[in-house]
VODREN-670475 format. One line per 8 residues: number of its first residue (from 1); their letters; for each residue z, y, x of C-alpha. Coordinates in steps of 0.05 Angstrom, whole numbers, plus 5000, padded with zeros to 4 digits. Each point is the difference from the previous one (the first is absolute). Layout:
N
NUM> A> Z Y X; ...
END
This chain:
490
1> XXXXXXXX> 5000 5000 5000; 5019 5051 5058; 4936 4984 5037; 4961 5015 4934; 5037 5061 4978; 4992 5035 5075; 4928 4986 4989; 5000 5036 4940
9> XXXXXXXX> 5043 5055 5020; 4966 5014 5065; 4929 5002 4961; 5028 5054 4953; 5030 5038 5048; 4939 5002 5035; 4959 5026 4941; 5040 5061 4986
17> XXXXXXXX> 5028 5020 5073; 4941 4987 5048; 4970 5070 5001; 5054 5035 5010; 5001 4988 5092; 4923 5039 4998; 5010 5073 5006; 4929 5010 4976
25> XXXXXXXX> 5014 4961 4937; 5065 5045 4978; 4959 5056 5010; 4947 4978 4950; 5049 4985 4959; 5054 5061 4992; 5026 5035 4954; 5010 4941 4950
33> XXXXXXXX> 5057 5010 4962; 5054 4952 4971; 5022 5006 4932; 5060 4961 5000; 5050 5050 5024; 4996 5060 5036; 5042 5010 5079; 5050 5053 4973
41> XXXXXXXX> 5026 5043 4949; 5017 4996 4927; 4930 4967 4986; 5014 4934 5041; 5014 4971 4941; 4957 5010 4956; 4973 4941 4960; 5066 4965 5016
49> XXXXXXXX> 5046 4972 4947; 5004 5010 4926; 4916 5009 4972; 5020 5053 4952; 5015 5068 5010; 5001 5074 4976; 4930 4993 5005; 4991 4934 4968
57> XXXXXXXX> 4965 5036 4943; 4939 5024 5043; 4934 4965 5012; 4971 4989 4924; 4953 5047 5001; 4988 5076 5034; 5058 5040 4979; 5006 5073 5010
65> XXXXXXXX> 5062 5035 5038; 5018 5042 4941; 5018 4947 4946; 5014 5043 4947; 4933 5023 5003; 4950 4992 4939; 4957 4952 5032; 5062 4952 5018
73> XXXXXXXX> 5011 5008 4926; 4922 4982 4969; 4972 4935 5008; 4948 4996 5055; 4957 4945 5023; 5049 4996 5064; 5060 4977 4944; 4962 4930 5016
81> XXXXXXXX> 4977 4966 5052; 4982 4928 5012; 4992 4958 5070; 4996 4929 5026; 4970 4947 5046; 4964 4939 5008; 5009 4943 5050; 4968 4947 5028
89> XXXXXXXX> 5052 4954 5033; 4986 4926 5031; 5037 4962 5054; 4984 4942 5044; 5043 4938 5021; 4988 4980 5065; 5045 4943 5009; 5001 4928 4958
97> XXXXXXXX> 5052 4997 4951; 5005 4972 4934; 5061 5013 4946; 5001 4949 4944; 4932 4974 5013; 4963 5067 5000; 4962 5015 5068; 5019 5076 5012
105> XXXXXXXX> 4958 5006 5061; 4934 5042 5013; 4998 5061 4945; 5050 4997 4943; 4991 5074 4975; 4941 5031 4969; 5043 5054 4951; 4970 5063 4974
113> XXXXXXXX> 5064 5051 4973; 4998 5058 4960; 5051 5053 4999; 4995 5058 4960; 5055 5071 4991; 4990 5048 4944; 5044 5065 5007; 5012 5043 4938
121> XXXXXXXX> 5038 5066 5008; 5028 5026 4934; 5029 5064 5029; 5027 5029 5062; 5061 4964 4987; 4979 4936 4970; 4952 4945 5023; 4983 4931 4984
129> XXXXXXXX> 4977 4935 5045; 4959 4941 4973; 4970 4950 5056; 4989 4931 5006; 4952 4942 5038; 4963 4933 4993; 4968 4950 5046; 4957 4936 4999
137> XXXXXXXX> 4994 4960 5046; 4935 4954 5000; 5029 4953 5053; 5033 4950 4958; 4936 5001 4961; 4948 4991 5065; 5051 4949 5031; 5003 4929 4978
145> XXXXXXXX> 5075 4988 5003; 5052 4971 4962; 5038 5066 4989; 5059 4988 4952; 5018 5043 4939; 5053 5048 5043; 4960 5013 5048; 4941 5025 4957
153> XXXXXXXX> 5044 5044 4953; 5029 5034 5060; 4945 5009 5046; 4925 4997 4957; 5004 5064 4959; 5047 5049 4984; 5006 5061 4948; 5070 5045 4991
161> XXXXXXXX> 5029 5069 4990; 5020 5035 5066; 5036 5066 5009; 4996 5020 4930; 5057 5051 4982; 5004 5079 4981; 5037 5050 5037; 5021 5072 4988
169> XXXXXXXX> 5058 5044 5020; 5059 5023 4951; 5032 5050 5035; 4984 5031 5080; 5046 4945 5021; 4995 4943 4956; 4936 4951 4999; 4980 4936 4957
177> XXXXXXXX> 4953 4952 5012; 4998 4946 4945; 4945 4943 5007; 4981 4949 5044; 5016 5021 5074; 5020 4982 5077; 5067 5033 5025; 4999 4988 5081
185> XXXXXXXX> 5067 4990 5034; 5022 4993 5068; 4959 5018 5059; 4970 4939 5036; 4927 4991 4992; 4999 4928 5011; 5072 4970 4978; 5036 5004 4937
193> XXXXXXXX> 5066 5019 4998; 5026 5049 4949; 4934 5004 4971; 5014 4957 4934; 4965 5030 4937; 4937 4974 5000; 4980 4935 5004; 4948 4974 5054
201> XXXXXXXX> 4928 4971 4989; 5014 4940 5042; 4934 4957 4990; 4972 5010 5071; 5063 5009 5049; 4983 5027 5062; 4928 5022 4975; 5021 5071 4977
209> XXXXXXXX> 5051 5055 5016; 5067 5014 4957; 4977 5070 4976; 4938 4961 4962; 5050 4947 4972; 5044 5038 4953; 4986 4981 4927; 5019 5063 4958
217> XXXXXXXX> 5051 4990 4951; 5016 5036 4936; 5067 5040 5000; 5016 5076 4981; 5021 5037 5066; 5037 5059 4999; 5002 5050 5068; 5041 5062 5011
225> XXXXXXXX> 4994 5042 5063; 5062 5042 5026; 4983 5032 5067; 4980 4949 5046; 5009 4937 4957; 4964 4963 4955; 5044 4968 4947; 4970 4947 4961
233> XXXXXXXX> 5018 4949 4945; 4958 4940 4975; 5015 4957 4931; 4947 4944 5011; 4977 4968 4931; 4944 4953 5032; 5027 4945 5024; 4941 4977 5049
241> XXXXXXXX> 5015 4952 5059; 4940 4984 5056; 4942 4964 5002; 5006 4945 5043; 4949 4953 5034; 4981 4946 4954; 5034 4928 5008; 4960 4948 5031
249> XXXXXXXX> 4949 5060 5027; 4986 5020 5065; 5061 5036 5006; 5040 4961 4964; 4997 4927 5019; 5059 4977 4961; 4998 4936 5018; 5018 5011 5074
257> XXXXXXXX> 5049 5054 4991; 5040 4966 4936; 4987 4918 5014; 5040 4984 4939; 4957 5043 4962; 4960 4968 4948; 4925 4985 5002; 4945 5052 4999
265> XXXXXXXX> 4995 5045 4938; 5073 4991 4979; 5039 5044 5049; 5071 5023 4975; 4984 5049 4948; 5012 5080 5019; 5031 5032 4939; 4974 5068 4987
273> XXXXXXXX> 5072 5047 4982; 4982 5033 4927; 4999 5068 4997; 5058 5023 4961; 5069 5049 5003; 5038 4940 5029; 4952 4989 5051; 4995 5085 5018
281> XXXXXXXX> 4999 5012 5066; 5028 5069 5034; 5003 5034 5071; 5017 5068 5026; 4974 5037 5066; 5023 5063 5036; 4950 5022 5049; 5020 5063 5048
289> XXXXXXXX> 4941 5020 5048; 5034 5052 5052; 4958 5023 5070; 4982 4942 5042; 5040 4948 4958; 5002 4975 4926; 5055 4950 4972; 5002 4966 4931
297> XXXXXXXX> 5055 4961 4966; 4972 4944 4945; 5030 4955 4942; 4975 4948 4962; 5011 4952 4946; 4932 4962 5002; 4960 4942 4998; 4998 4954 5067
305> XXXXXXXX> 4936 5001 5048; 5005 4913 5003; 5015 4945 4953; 5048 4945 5002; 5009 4937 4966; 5042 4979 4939; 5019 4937 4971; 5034 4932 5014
313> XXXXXXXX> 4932 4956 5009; 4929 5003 4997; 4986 4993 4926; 5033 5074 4985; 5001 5027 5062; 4963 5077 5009; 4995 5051 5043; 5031 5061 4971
321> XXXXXXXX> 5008 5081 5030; 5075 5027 4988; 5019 5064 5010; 5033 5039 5057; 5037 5059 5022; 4981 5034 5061; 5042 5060 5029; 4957 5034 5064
329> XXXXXXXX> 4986 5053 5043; 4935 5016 5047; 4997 5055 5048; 4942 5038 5048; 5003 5037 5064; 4942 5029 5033; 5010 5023 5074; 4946 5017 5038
337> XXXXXXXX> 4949 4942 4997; 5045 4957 4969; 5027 4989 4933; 5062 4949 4985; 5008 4974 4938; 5064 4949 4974; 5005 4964 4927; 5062 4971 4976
345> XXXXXXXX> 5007 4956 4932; 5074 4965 4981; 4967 4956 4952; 5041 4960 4942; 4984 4939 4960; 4938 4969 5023; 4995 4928 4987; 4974 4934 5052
353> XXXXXXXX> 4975 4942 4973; 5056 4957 5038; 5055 5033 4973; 5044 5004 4937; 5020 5070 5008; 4973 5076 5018; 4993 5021 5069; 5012 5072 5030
361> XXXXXXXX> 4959 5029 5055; 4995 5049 5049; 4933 5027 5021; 4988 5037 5059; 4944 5035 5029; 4981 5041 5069; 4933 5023 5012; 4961 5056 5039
369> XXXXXXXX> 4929 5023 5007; 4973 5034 5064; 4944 5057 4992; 4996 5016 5079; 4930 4971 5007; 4942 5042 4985; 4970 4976 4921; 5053 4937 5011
377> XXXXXXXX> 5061 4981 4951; 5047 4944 5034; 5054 4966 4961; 5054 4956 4995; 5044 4971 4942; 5054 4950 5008; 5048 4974 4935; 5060 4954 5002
385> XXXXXXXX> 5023 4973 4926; 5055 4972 5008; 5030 4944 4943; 5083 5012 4987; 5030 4934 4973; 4947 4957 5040; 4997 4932 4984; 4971 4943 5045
393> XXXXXXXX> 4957 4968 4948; 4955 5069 4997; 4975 4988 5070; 4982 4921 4994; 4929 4978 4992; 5011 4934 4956; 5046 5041 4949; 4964 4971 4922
401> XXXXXXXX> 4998 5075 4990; 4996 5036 5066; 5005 5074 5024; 4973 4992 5072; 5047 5062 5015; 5055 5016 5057; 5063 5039 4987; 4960 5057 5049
409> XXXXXXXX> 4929 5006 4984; 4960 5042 5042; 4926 5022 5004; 4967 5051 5037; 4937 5051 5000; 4962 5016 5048; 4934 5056 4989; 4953 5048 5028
417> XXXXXXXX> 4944 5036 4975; 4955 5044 5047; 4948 5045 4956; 4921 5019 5030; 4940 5034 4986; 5043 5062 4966; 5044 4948 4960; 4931 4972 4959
425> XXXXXXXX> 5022 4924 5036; 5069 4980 5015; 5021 4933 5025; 5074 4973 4991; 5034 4941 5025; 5051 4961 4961; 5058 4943 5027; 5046 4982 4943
433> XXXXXXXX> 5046 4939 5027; 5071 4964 4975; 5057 4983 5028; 5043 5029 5065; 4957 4958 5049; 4936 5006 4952; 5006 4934 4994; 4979 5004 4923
441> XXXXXXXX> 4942 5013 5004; 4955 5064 4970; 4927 5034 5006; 4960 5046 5047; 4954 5040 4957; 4953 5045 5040; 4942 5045 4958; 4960 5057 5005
449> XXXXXXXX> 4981 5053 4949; 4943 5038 5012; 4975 5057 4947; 4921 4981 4990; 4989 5067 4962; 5032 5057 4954; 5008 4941 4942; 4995 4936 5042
457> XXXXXXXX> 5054 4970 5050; 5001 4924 5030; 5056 4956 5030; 4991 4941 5028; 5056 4955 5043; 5031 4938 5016; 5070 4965 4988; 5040 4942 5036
465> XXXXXXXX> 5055 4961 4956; 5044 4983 5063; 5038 4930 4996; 5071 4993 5006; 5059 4960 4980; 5007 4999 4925; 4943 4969 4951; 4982 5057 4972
473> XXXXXXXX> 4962 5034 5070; 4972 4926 5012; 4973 4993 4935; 4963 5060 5000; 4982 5002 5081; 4935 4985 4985; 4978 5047 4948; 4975 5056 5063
481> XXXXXXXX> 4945 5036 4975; 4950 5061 5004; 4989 5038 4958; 4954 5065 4969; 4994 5049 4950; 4958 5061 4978; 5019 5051 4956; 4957 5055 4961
489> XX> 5051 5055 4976; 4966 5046 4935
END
């Protein structure tokens, strides 16, 4: 596994760090600017923490300076505006390996996704969100393969509701936003710690970034802003959990990971919570953004990000998602080139599969990113979540129901991005890997974006599945693919 992640590793590093010895080369390409976070002052972190603000309420359409004006007050053909995309996505498996007798090597994607926004703007004070997308993918029709019923509702087509809310202000200091929407927590770009509203798209792990994961959720949020903080309270009425990969699917080989599982097609049934006031969820966030620093204090009563399973024996056994309460903190620093982030979550209530009752946990987070490097981002995450009331069955591997979890789990984050040709292609280099030693297991994900024209970008990459000690990374070792997509933008 070492041998074949320092390959990996070495190859992106490579890619995004090999022009930067040749004089001649930085000099054809200065003057690029990162957007992430400026050296100094009160503007390092911007885009950092909490995605509203004072000035959540810009962007649906031109809006004068004067609102009271008459033209802020008469409808205009700028009141609505309406954008979207469509992309062409496939992917390639270049090694042999078959799940539940269905060959998953050579192309397994050929999807085609729509994504639309429409923006209506009732008043200066008032606006409303609809958006939404769909996909097909003609794979699972072109290939001749035994694909079970799971995998082809999950991963074949696809139409749903995405943000889809309205927003106005009630007073100068008081905002609501009532719809479908993502709230963003904590401050890692690559590890989840306090960041527990909204639930993940998990269908493809390692294939796409966090930030494209969250599945909005519906809930009526309520923000207040006092000087430099942000106050904001959430009552969440939906009560949505993830998408996860589909049993006996690539990602997914249940057989392997669960051997007292039954056969294929009849996987331990994941109950879906009703939405209802018993199963309301709430949080509360106070976000202060001061000069060089910001700091935010969260609280949740929510749904958990995993499953676990319920019941005595196979016939009326089911996974099932309880909830949890999370207290946390996050906190930035920018200095100089660098900026240090931390995340904290005390976490109560979470339930193991091996285990009669709940489990508390402690989350903890340490990161930085480096901006020292001419049109380069370097960064580094590590988390340590550790289990209070640890029992030895949660770490064995032939537990009936196992967790495949030490009382200290760790897992660590390793990027960099370097930006060329005036930011129009950047290239980025991913390591996710598990355990203190990395002896888990992970992914190296390594793509390039590149901005074909005003309305038309590409990516294209690769990613590893790295093998390590628990049944999940082997069964899925093999699943290392490329992968490419195109995307018109009207």
């Amino acid at each position: 596994m070492q041998k074949k992640f320092l390959s990996t590793t070495l190859a992106s590093l490579l890619l995004l760090t090999s022009l930067q010895g040749a004089e001649s080369v930085e000099d054809d390409l200065g003057g690029f600017e990162i957007e992430e976070v400026a050296p100094e002052g009160s503007d390092d972190l911007a885009g950092f923490g909490e995605e509203e603000s004072v000035d959540a309420l810009e962007g649906f359409g031109d809006e004068s300076e004067d609102t009271n004006t008459e033209i802020e007050e008469t409808q205009t053909p700028s009141d609505f505006s309406f954008n979207g995309n469509i992309t062409f996505k496939t992917a390639y498996g270049y090694k042999n390996h078959t799940v539940d007798n269905t060959d998953y090597q050579g192309f397994n994607q050929a999807q085609t996704a729509l994504y639309f926004q429409a923006d209506y703007k009732f008043n200066s004070e008032w606006k409303m969100r609809v958006s939404g997308d769909a996909f097909y993918d003609a794979i699972y029709d072109l290939r001749d393969e035994p694909y079970n019923d799971d995998v082809l509702d999950a991963y074949h087509t696809q139409l749903r509701l995405d943000d889809t809310y309205i927003q106005g202000r009630i007073t100068r200091d008081i905002d609501i936003k009532i719809g479908r929407q993502i709230v963003v927590w904590g401050k890692s770009d690559s590890i989840r710690v306090t960041d527990v509203i909204n639930p993940l798209d998990n269908r493809n792990p390692g294939m796409t970034d966090i930030e494209d994961l969250r599945l909005p959720t519906t809930m009526a949020k309520l923000d207040y802003y006092i000087g430099k903080w942000n106050l904001s309270a959430m009552v969440i009425a939906e009560s949505r959990i993830f998408l996860e990969a589909s049993p006996y699917g690539e990602y997914f080989p249940v057989n392997v990971v669960f051997p007292t599982a039954p056969p294929q097609g009849q996987f331990f049934e994941l109950k879906q919570p009703s939405t209802s006031w018993e199963n309301t969820q709430y949080a509360f966030a106070a976000n202060g953004v001061f000069s060089g620093w910001d700091l935010s204090f969260y609280g949740a009563d929510v749904y958990d990000l995993k499953w676990h399973l319920e019941g005595t024996n196979l016939q009326n056994v089911a996974r099932v998602v309880n909830k949890i309460k999370m207290l946390g903190s996050a906190v930035n620093v920018a200095t100089g080139s660098w900026l240090l982030k931390g995340e904290i979550a005390y976490v109560s209530g979470v339930r193991y599969n091996s285990t009669l009752d709940d489990k508390d946990r402690l989350d903890t987070l340490v990161g930085l990113d480096y901006m020292g490097i001419s049109d380069t981002v370097l960064s580094a995450e590590f988390v340590n979540r550790h289990i209070f009331d640890y029992e030895t069955q949660m770490g064995l591997l032939t537990t009936p129901k196992p967790d495949y979890t030490d009382q200290d789990e760790y897992q660590t984050a390793l990027r960099a991005t370097r930006s060329f040709m005036n930011d129009s292609l950047n290239a980025t280099a991913l390591v996710s890997m598990f355990g203190a030693s990395w002896e888990y297991g992970g992914f190296a994900r390594v793509w390039v974006e590149y901005d074909v024209m005003d309305a038309m970008s590409a990516n294209f990459g690769f990613v590893d599945y790295l093998d390590g000690d628990r049944p999940f990374a082997e069964a899925i070792q093999n699943n290392d693919k490329v992968f490419a997509d195109i995307t018109y933008s009207f």
